[in-house]
C-alpha atoms as one frame of an Amber mdcrd trajectory, in Angstrom:
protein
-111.663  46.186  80.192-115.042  45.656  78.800-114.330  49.144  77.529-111.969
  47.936  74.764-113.855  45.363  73.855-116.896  47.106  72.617-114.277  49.690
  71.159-111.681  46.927  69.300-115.910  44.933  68.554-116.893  48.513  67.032
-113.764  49.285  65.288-114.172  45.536  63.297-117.474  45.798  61.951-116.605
  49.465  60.967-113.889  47.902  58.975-115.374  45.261  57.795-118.269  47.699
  56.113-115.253  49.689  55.351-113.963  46.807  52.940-117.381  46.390  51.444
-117.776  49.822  50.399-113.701  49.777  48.929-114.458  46.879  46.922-117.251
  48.779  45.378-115.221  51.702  45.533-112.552  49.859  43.202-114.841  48.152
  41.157-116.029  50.982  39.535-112.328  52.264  37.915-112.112  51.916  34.566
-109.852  48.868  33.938-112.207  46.906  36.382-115.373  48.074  34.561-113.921
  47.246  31.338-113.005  43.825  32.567-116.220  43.327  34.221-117.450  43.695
  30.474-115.724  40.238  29.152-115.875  38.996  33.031-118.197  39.883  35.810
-116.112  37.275  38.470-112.907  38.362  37.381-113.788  41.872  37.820-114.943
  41.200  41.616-111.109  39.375  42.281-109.193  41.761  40.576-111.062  44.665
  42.736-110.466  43.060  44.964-106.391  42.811  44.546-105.818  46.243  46.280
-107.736  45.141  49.413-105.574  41.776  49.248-102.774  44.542  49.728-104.209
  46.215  52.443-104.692  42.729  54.432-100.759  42.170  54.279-101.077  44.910
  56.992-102.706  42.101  59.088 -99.026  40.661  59.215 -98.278  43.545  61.961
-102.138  42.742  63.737-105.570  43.139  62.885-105.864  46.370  64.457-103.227
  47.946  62.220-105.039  46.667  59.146-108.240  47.689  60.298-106.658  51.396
  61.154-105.434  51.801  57.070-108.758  50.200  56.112-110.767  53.275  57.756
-108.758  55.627  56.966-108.466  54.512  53.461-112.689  54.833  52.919-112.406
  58.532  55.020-109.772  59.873  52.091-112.264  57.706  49.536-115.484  60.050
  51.260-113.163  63.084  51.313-111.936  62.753  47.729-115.375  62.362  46.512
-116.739  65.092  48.053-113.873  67.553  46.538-114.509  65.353  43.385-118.455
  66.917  43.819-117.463  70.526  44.183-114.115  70.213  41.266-116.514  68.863
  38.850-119.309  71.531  39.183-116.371  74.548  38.693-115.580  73.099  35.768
-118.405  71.448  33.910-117.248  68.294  33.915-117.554  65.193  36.087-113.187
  63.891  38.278-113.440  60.234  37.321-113.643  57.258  39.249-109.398  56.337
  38.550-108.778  60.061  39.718-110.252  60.128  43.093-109.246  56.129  43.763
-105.701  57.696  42.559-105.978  60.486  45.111-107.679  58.629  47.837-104.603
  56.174  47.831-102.270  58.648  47.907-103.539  61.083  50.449-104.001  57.558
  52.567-100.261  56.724  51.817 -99.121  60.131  52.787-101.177  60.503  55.955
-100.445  57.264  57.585 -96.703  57.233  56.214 -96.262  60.270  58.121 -98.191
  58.667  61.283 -95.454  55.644  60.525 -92.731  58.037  61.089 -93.988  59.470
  64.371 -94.244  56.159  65.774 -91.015  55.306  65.297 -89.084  58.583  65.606
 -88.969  59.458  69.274 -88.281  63.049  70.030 -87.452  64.327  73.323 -89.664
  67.439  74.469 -89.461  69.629  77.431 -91.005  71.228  80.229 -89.576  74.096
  82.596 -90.992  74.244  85.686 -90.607  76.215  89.256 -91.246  76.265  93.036
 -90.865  77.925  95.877 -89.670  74.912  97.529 -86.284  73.678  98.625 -84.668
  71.485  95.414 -80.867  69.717  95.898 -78.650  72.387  94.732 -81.671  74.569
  93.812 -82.883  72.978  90.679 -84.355  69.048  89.848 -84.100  66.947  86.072
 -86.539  64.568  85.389 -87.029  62.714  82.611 -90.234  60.822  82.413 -91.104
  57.502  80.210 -94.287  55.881  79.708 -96.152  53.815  77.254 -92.926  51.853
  75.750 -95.390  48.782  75.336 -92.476  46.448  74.495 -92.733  45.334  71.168
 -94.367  47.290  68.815 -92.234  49.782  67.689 -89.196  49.438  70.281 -87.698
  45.841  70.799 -85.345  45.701  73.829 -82.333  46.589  71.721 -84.241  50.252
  70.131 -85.420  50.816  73.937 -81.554  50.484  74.925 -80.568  53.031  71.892
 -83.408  55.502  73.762 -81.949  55.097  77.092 -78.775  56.344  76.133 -79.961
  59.340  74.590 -82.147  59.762  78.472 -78.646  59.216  79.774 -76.981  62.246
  77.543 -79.532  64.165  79.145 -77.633  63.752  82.405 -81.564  63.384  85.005
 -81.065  63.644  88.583 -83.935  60.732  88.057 -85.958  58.613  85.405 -89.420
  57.770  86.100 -91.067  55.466  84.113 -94.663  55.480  84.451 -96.298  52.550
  83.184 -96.920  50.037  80.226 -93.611  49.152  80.208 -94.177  46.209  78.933
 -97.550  44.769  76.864 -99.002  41.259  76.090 -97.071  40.925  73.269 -93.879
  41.492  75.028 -91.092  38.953  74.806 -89.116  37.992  77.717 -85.827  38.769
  75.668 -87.350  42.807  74.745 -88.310  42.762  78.728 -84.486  41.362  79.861
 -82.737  44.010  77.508 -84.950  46.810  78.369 -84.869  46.113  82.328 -81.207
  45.761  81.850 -80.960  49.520  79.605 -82.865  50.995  82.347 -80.289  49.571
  85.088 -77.043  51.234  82.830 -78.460  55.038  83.650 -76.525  57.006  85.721
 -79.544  58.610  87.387 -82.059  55.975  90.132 -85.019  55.101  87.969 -87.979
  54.953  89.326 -91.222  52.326  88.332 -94.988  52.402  88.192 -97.268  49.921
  86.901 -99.731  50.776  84.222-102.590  48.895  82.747-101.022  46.875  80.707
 -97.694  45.903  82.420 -99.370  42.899  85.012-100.946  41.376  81.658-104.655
  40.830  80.363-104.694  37.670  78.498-101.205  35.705  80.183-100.153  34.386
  76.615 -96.865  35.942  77.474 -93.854  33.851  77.855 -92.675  36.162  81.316
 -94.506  36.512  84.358 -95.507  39.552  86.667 -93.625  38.198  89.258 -90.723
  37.814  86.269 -90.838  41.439  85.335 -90.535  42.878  88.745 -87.741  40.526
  89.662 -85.727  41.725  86.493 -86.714  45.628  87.508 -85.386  45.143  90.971
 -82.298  43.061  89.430 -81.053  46.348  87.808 -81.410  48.244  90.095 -85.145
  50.005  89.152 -87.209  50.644  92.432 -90.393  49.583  91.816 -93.808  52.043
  93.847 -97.024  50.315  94.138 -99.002  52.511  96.463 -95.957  53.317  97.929
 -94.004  57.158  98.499 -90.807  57.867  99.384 -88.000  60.393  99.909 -85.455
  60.709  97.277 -81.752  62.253  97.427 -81.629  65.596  97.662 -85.190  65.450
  99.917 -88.098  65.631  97.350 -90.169  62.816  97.683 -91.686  60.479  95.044
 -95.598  58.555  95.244 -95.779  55.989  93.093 -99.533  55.045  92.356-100.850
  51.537  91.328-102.778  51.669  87.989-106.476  52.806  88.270-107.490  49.190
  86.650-106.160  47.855  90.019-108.806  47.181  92.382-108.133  48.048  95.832
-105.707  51.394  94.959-105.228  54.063  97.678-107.098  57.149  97.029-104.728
  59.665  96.254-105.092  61.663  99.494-104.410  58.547 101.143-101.193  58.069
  99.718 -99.611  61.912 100.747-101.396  61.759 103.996 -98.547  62.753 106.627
 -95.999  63.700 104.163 -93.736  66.829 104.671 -95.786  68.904 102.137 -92.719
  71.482 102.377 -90.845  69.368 100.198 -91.434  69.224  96.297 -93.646  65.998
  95.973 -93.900  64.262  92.682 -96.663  61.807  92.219 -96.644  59.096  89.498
-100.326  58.070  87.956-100.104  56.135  84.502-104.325  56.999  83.783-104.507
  60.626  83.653-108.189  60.687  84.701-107.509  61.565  89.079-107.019  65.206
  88.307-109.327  66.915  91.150-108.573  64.330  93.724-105.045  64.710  92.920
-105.148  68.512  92.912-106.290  68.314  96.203-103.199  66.704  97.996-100.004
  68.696  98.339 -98.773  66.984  95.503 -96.603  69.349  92.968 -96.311  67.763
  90.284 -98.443  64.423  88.774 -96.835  62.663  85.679 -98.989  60.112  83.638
 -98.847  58.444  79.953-101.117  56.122  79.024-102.908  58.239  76.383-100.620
  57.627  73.886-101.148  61.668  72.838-104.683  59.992  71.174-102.582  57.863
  69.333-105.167  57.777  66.430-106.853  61.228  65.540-109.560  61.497  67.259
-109.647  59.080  69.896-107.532  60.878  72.279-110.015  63.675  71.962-112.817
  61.774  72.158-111.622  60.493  75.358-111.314  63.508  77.178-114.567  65.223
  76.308-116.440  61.841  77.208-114.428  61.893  80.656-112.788  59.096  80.205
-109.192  61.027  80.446-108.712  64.609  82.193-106.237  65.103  79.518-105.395
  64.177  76.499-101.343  65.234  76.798 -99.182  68.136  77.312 -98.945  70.171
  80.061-101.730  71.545  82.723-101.695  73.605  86.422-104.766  72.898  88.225
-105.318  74.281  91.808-101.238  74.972  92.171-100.614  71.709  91.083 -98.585
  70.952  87.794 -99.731  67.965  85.407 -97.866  67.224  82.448 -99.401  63.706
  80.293 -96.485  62.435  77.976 -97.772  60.886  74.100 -95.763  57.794  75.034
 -91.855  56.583  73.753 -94.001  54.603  71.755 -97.539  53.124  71.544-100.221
  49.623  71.763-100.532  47.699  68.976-100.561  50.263  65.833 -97.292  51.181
  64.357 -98.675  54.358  63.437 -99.593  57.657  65.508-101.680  60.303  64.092
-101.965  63.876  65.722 -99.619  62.735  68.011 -95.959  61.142  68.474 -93.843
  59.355  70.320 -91.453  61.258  72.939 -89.748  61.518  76.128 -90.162  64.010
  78.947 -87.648  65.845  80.556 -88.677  68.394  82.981 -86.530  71.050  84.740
 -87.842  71.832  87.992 -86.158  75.547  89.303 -86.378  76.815  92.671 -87.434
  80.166  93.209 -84.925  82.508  94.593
């Protein structure tokens, strides 16, 4: 946890420089200049008026503003430096209200199109095989993860997805963690648990990082959310494994934040490793240990797909994930690391977006 502190404690006093250096930025245009001619103060507040615009974005959370902010001085750095090279070729020096014009723009563009991939959910696949036995020789799953209740799907959008998982007609729906977030309501978490419970297919549950709560400012409990899983229907694996219709069998592993989690060769230790075992793991950061067990196939989220170019990067060659998303085979065993149906805290995914997973599992012949 201490992790995203020093990350979200970095991320403001980037922003906050940020801000400094727009103001500057936008004090140097040409109707601000020309202003600051007649009146210096004035000039300050009315360069100031376009970061008054950007703090609206502070309406949605402080991370979202803080997001635009950055992104809004690396199209400012970026414009100026194509300002540099345009202005030698031709002689003559872009001006201040071009690249503020272009900066803007590009920043508008960019994170309008991040905007979009939040909120449009697209459903991806995977095709898969074995050698071992499936019911009736083949196995759907659709995975979710990463819905973080809230942010960009209220209970009633979550509902709307579930019935598109449903016209996908899966022998089973697993959803892997962060089901919920902090900033969940008890209504979102009540319509959600109760979309989840009108699927045709059993649905499955794991708890990510986020799902048991950080802060408890929440107006449901743990103890609330589980009830209202189990309520519909949603069978809930904490540690636990079991053996599904049709004879695969399903290990469902508590979150990695959890102290006191089975190792994962704990966990498949005495199971019938002739049968197609799926293992649920929200963190994807247990690959060689979970490469190791007989397990065939390991589903996690929690990456969001980097949510924010390049963080999801950055996390995997610093260790801190094995992957970042998408779809790996390590040591015979599959891993496949889903971008999320939607995302913490930022309405807006860059180099990524959101999706569900549905996976068609084939048996050799």
């Amino acid at each position: 946890m201490w992790r995203w502190y020093l990350l979200l404690g970095i991320v403001g006093l980037l922003a906050a420089a940020s801000a400094v250096y727009l103001l500057r930025a936008f004090h140097r245009t040409t109707p601000v200049k020309r202003l600051a001619e007649r009146h210096k103060g004035l000039s300050w507040l009315a360069a100031a008026v376009p970061l008054g615009l950007v703090a609206l974005m502070g309406l949605v959370n402080w991370t979202t503003m803080a997001v635009v902010v950055l992104h809004l001085v690396l199209f400012f750095l970026l414009t100026g430096l194509a300002a540099r090279i345009v202005g030698r070729l031709r002689g003559r020096p872009v001006t201040p209200d071009a690249k503020a014009v272009a900066a803007v723009a590009l920043t508008a563009v960019y994170l309008g199109a991040g905007v979009f991939a939040a909120f449009h959910v697209s459903e991806t696949h995977y095709a898969l095989t074995t050698d071992k036995p499936l019911p009736g020789g083949s196995l759907r799953i659709v995975e979710i993860a990463d819905s973080h209740l809230g942010i960009t799907l209220d209970g009633p959008r979550f509902a709307e997805q579930m019935r598109r998982v449903n016209d996908a007609h899966p022998d089973a729906v697993l959803v892997v963690g962060d089901f919920v977030d902090d900033d969940s309501t008890a209504e979102d978490m009540r319509v959600a648990c109760a979309a989840l419970g009108e699927l045709d297919a059993p649905v499955y549950f794991s708890y990510g990082n986020h799902d048991l709560g950080y802060f408890n400012y929440r107006n449901f409990t743990a103890a609330e959310l589980l009830g209202e899983l189990e309520k519909n229907g949603v069978t809930v694996l904490a540690d636990e494994a079991l053996t599904a219709a049709g004879g695969w069998i399903l290990v469902g592993r508590e979150d990695r934040s959890m102290p006191g989690r089975a190792a994962a060769g704990a966990l498949t230790e005495g199971l019938d490793a002739s049968r197609y075992i799926v293992m649920m793991d929200h963190q994807p950061n247990d690959y060689d240990a979970e490469a190791a067990t007989p397990a065939d196939l390991v589903l996690s989220g929690h990456t969001h797909g980097g949510h924010i170019f390049p963080m999801g990067q950055l996390a995997v060659l610093t260790g801190v994930n094995d992957r970042r998303c998408g779809y790996e085979r390590r040591n015979g065993t599959d891993f496949i690391v889903t971008s999320g149906i939607s995302g913490w805290a930022i309405p807006i995914k860059t180099g990524t977006w959101s999706e569900y997973v549905v996976i068609d599992i084939e048996q050799n012949m």
